[in-house]
VMD Tcl script that draws the C-alpha trace (Angstrom):
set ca {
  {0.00 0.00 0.00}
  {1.04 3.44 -0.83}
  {-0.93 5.69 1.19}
  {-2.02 4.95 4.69}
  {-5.05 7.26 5.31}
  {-4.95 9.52 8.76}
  {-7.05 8.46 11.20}
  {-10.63 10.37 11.11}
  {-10.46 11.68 14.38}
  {-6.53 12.76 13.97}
  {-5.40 16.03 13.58}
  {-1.63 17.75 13.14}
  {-3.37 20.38 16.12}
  {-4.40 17.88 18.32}
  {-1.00 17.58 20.21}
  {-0.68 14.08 19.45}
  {3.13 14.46 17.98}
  {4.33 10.44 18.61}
  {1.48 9.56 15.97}
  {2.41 12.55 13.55}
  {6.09 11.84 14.13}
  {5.53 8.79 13.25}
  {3.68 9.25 10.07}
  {5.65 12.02 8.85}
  {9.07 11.83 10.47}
  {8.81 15.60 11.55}
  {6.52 17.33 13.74}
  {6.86 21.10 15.62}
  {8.65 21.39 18.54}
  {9.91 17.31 18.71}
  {13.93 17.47 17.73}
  {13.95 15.90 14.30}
  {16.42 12.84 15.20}
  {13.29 11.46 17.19}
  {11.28 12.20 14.91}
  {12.77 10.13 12.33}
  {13.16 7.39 14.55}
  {9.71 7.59 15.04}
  {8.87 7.10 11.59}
  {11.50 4.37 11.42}
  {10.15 2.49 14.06}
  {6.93 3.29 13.13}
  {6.04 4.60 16.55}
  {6.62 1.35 18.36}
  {9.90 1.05 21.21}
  {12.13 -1.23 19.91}
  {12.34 -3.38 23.25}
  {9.11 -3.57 24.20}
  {7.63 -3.70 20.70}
  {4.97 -1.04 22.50}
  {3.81 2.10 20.77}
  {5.12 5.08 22.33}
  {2.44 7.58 23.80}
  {2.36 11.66 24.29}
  {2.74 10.71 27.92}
  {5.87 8.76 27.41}
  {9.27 9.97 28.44}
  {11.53 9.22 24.67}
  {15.25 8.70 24.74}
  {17.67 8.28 22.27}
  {20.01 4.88 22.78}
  {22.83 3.30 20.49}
  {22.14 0.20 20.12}
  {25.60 -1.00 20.09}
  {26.79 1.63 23.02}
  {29.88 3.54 22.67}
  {31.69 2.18 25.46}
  {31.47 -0.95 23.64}
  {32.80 0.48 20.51}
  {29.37 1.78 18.79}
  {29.55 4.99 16.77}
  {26.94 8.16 16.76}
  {25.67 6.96 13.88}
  {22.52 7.25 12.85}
  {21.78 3.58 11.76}
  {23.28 2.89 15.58}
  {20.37 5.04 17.28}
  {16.92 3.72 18.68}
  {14.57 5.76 20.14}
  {13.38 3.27 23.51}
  {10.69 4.06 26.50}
  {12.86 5.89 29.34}
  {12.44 2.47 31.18}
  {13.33 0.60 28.64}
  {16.67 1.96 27.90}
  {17.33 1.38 31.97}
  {16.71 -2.09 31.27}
  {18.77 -2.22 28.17}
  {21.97 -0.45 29.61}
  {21.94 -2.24 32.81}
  {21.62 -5.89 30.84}
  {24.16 -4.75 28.21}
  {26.76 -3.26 30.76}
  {27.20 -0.09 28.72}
  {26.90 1.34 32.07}
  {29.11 0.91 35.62}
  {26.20 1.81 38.19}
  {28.85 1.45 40.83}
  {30.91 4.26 40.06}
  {28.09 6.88 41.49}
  {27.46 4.73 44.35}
  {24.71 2.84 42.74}
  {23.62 -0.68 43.61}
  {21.60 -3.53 42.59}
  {19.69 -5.08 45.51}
  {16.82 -7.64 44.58}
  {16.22 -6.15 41.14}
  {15.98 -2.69 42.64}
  {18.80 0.24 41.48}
  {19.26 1.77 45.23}
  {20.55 5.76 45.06}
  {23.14 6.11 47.54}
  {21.59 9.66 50.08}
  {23.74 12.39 51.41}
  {23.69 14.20 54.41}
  {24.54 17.65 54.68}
}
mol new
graphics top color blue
foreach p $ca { graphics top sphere $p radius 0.5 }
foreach p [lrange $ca 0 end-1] q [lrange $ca 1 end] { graphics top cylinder $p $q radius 0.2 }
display resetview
């Protein structure tokens, strides 16, 4: 198919900018790398395999990370749920927790607390 039609009750003013990202790969006022990855993705995180919402909190992750040797690239970039890309760097050890203090405990990332 060529053309997907819009949905009926869609509108480029209705604030909905995940679904027009998506569609389009540009919308006002989202930065145009998620954008594309939107469009890419076709709205949907890339770990979950859920479609992002308005509500939901976007970030940008390489997919092979840099400490590992990935470049910025954009063919290395994937746009993943905030919790998502938690999941991914802790699993794929692109990040040391332990060097802010951070620490594991049954599943749970524990902050370390200062007292002034």
């Amino acid at each position: 198919m060529r053309h997907q039609l819009v949905k009926p009750e869609a509108s480029p003013y209705d604030g909905n900018w995940t679904y027009w990202s998506s569609r389009r790969g540009n919308y006002p006022e989202t930065p145009n790398r998620v954008a594309k990855l939107l469009k890419k993705q076709k709205g949907r995180c890339t770990l979950c395999r859920q479609h992002f919402t308005p509500d939901d909190l976007i970030e940008i992750d390489h997919i092979i990370p840099k400490s590992k040797g990935g470049k910025d690239e954009y063919k290395n970039y994937q746009a993943l749920h905030r919790h998502c890309h938690d999941v991914k760097s802790r699993n794929d050890g692109s990040y040391d927790w332990s060097d802010n203090g951070y620490e594991w405990k049954d599943g749970v990332l524990t902050v370390p607390m200062t007292m002034d």
